[in-house]
VOKOLNU-932505 format. One record per residue: residue in one letter; x, y, z of N, C-alpha, C in turn. Coordinates in steps of 0.1 Angstrom, whole numbers. Each point is the difference from the previous one (the first is absolute). Layout:
BEGIN
("A", (X, Y, Z), (X, Y, Z), (X, Y, Z))
...
//
This chain:
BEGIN
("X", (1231, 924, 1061), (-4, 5, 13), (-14, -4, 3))
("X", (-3, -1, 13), (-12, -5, 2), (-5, 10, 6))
("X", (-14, -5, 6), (-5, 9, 12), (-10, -16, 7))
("X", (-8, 6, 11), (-4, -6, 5), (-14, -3, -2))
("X", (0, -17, 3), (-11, -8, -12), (-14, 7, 3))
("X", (-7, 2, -9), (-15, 3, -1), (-7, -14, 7))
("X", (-6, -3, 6), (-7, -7, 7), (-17, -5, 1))
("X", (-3, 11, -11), (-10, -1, 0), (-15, 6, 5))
("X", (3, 4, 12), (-8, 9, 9), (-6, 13, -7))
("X", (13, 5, -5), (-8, 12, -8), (-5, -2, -14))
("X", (8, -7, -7), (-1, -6, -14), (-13, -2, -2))
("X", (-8, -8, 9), (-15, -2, -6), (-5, 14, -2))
("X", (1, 11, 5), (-7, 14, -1), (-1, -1, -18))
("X", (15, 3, -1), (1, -2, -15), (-7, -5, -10))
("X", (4, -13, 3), (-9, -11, -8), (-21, 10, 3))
("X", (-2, -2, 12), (-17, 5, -1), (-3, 14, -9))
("X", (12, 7, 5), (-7, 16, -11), (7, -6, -15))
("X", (2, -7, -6), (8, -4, -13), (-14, -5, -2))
("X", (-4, -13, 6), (-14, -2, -3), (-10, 9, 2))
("X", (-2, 9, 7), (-19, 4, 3), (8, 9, -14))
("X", (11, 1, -4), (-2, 13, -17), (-2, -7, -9))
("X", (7, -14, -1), (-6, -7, -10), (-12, 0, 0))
("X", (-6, -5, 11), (-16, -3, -3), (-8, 14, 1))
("X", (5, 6, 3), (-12, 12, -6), (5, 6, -17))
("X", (11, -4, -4), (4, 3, -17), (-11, -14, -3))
("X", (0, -8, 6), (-12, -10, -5), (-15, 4, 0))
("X", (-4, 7, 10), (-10, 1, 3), (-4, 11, -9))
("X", (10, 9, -2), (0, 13, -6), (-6, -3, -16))
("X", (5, -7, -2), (-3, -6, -14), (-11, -8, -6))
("X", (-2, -8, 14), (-8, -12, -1), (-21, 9, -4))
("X", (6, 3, 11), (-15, 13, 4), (-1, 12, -14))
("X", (12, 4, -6), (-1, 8, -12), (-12, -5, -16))
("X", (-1, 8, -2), (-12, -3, -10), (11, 3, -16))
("X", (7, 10, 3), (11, 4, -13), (8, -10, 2))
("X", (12, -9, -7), (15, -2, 3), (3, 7, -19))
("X", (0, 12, 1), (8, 5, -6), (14, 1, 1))
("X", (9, 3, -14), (11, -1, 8), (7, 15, 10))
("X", (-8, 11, -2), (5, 12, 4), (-6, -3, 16))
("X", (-9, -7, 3), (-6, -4, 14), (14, -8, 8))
("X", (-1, -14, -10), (15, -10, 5), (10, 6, 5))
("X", (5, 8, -6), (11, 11, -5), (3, 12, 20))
("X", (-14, 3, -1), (-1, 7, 12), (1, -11, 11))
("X", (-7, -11, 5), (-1, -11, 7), (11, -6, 7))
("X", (10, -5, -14), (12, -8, 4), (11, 11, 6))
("X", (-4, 13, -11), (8, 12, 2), (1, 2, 18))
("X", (-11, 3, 6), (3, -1, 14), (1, -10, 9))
("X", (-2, -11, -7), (5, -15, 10), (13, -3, 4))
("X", (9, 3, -15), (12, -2, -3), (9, 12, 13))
("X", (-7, 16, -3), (6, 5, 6), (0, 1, 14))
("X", (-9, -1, 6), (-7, -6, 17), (9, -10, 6))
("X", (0, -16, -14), (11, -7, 4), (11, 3, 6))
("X", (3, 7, -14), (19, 3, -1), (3, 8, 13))
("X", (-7, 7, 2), (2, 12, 10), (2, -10, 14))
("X", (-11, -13, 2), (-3, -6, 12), (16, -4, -4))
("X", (0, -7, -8), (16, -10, -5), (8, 7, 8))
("X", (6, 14, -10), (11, 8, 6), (1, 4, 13))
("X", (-8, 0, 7), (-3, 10, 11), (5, -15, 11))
("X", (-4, -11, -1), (2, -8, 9), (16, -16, -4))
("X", (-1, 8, -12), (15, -10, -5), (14, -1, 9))
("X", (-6, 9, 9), (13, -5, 12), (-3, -14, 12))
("X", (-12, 2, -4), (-9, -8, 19), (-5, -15, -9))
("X", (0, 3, -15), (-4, -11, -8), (9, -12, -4))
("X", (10, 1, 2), (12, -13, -8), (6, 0, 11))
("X", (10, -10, 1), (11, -2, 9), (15, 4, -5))
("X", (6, 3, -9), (10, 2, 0), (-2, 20, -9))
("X", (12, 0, -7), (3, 15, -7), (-8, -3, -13))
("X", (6, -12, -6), (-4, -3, -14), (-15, -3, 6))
("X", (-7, -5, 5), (-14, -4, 1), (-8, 16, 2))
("X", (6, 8, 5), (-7, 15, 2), (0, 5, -16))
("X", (17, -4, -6), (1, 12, -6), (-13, -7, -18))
("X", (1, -14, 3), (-10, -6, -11), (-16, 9, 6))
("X", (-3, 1, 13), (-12, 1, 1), (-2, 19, -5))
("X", (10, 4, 3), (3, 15, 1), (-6, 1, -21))
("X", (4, -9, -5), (3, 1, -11), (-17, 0, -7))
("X", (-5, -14, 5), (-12, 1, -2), (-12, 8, 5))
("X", (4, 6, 8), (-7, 15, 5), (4, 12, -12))
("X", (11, 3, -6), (4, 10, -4), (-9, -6, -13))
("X", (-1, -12, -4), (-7, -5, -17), (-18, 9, 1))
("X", (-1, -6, 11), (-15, 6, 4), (-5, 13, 1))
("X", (12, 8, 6), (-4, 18, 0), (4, 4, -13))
("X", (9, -11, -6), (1, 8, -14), (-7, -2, -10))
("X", (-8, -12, -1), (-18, -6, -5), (-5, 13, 2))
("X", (-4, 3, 13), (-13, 11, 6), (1, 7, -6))
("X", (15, 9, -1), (2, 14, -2), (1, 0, -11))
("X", (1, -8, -8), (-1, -5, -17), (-11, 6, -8))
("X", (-14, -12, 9), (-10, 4, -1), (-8, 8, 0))
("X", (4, 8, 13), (-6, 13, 5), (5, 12, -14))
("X", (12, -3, -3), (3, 10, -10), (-8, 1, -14))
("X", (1, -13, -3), (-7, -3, -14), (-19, 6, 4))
("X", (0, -4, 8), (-15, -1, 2), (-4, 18, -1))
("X", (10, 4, 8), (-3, 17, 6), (8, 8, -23))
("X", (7, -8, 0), (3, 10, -19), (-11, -5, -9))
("X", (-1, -15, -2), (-6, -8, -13), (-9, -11, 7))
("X", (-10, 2, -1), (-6, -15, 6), (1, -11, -7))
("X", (-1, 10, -11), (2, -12, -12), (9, -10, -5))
("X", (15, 10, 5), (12, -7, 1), (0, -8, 12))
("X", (-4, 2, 11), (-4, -9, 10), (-8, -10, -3))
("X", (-10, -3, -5), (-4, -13, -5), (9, -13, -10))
("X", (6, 15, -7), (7, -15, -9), (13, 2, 7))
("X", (3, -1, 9), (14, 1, 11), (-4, -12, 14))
("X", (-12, -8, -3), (-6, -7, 11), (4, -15, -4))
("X", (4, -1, -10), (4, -17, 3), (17, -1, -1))
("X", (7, 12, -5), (15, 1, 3), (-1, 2, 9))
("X", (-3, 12, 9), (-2, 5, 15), (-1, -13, 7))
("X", (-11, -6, -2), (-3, -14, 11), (9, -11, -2))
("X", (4, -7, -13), (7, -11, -3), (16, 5, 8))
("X", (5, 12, -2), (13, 3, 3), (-3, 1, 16))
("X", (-3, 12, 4), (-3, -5, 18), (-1, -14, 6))
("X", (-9, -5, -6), (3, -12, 7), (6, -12, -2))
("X", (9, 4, -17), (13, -13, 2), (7, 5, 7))
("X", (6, 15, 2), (6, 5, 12), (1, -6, 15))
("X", (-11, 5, 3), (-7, -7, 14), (1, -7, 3))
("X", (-8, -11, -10), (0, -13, 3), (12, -10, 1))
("X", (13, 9, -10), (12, -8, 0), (7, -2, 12))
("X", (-2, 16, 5), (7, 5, 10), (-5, -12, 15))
("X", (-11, 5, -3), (-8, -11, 9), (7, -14, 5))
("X", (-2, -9, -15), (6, -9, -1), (15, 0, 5))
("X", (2, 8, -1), (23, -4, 3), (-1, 1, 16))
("X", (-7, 11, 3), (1, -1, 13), (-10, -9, 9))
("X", (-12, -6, -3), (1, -16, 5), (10, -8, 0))
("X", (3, 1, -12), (14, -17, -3), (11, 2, 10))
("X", (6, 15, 3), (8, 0, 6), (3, -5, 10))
("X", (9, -9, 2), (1, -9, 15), (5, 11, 13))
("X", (7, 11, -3), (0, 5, 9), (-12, 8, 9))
("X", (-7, 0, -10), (-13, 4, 5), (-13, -6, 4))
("X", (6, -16, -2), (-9, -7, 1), (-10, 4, 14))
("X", (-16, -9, 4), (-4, 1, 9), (-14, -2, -3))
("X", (-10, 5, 12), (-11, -3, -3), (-7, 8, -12))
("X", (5, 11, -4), (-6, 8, -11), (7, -3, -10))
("X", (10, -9, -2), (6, -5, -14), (-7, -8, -5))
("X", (-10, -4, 2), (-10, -8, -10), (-9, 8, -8))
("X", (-6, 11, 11), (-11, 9, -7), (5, 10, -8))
("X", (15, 3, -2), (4, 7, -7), (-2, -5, -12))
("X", (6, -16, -3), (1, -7, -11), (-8, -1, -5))
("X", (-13, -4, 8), (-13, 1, -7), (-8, 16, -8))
("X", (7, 9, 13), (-8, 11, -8), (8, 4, -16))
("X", (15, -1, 4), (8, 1, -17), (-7, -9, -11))
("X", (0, -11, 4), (-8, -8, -13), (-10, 5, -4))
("X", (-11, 2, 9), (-13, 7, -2), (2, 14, -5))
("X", (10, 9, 4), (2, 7, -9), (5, 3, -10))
("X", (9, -10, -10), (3, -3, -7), (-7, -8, -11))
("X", (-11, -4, 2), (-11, -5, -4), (-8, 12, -6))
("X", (-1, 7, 6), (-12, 11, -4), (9, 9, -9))
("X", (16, 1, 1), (7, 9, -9), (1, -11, -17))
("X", (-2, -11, -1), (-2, -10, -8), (-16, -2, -9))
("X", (-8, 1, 11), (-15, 0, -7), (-2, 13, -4))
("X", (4, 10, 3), (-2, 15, -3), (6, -1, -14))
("X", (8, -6, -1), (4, 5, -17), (-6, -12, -7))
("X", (-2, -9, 5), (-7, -11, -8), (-12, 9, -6))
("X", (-6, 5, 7), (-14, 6, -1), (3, 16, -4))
("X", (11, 5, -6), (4, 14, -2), (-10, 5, -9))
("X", (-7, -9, -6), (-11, 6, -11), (-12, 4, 8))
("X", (-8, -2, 10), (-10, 4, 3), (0, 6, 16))
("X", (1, 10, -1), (3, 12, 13), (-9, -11, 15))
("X", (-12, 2, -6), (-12, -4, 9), (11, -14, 8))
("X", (1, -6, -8), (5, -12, 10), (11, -1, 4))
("X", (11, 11, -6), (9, 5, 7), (-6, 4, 18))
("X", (-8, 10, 0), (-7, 2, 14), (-7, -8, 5))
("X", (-9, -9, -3), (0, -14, 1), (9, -10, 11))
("X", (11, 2, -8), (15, -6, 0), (5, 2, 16))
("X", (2, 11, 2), (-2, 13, 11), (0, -2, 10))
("X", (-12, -4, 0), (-16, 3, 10), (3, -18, 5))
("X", (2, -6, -6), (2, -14, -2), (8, -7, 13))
("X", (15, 9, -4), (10, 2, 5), (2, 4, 17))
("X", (-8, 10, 1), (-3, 2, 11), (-4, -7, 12))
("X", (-10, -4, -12), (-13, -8, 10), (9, -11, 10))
("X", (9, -14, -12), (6, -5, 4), (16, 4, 12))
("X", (7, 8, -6), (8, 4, 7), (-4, 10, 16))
("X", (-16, 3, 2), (-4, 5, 9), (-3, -10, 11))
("X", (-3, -9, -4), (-10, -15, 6), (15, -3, 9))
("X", (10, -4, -12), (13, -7, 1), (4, 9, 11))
("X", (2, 14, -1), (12, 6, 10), (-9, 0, 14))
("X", (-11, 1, 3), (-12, 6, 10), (3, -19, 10))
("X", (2, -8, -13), (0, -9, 11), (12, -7, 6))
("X", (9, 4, -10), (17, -1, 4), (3, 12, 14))
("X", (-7, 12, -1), (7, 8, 11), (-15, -3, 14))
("X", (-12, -9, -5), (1, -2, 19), (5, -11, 4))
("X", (4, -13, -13), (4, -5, 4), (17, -2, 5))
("X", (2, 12, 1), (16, -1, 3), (-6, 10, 15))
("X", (-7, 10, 2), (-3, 0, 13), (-3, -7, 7))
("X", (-5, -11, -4), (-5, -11, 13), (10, -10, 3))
("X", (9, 4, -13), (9, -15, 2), (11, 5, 16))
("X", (-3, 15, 2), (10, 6, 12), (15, 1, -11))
("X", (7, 0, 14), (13, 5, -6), (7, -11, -2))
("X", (-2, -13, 5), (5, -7, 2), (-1, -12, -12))
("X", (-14, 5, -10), (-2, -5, -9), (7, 5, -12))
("X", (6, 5, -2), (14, 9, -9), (8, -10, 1))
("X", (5, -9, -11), (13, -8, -2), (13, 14, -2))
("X", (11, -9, 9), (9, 11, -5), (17, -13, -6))
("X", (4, 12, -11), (9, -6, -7), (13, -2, 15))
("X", (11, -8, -1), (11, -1, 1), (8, 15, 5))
("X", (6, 1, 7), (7, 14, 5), (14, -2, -15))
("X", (5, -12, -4), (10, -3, -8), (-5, 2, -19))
("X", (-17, 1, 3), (-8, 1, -11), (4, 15, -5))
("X", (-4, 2, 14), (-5, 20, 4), (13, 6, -4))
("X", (11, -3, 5), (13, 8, -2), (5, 0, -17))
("X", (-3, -10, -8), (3, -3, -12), (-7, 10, -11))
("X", (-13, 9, 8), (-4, 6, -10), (6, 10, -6))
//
């Protein structure tokens, strides 16, 4: 079953608040004098869950088809359950919250990022935000990758982070004006025989 195609118009909102939280988890970091990991821990802890919440909350107005909501639905739900993760460890053990920040981060964002990924590729969902999705899954799958590379030293775990952000903030801030200016008309749309198949 389908619904009717996202176009774009509102879609950029998305993309801009996705970016201005990346880049303040960058900025957040960047400007920090500690990257401990009980700091990290708090940081990503509310980026993830801000996301997920923005994710969930808009996964109907975000994809074109059921399956393209219910992937986005999904990767909202990875993100509030990061936060609340966080928020738990942090509020019983801090301590256990520090050494819970490179599983916590590597798992979230192969999560995310996969999720991310499938739903770019999807041809039924193809369009003008199917590219930035693809890019932001890579990129987040990247940082779920160097995070364990680097599992031995917390600091550059947050580092890692902050890193992350920065890039994926730049990336999404300029994907969502650039899909506002492109109008509506600048949204490729798949095939109505594409659309029915999903």
């Amino acid at each position: 079953m389908t619904r009717e195609r996202n176009d774009g118009r509102g879609y950029w909102a998305v993309l801009l608040v996705r970016g201005i939280l990346a880049a303040v988890l960058a900025l957040v970091i960047t400007f920090s004098a500690d990257h401990n990991p009980v700091f990290g821990m708090a940081v990503y802890g509310a980026f993830a869950f801000l996301q997920g919440l923005l994710l969930a909350t808009t996964a109907s107005r975000s994809a074109s088809t059921q399956i393209g909501a219910a992937l986005t639905l999904a990767a909202g739900v990875v993100g509030i359950a990061t936060g609340v993760l966080a928020g738990a460890l942090l509020a019983v053990s801090p301590g256990a919250a520090a050494e819970a920040l490179v599983p916590a981060v590597a798992l979230s964002a192969a999560a995310s990022g996969l999720l991310e990924l499938l739903l770019g590729l999807r041809r039924a969902d193809a369009g003008a935000e199917a590219r930035d999705r693809v890019v932001l899954g890579i990129v987040t799958l990247v940082l779920a990758v160097t995070v364990l590379v680097a599992a031995g030293n917390p600091v550059v775990t947050v580092g890692l982070v902050g890193a992350y952000g920065a890039v994926a903030g730049v990336y999404l801030i300029i994907a969502a004006l650039s899909l506002l200016w492109s109008g509506p008309n600048g949204a490729s749309a798949p095939d109505a025989e594409e659309v029915s198949r999903a």
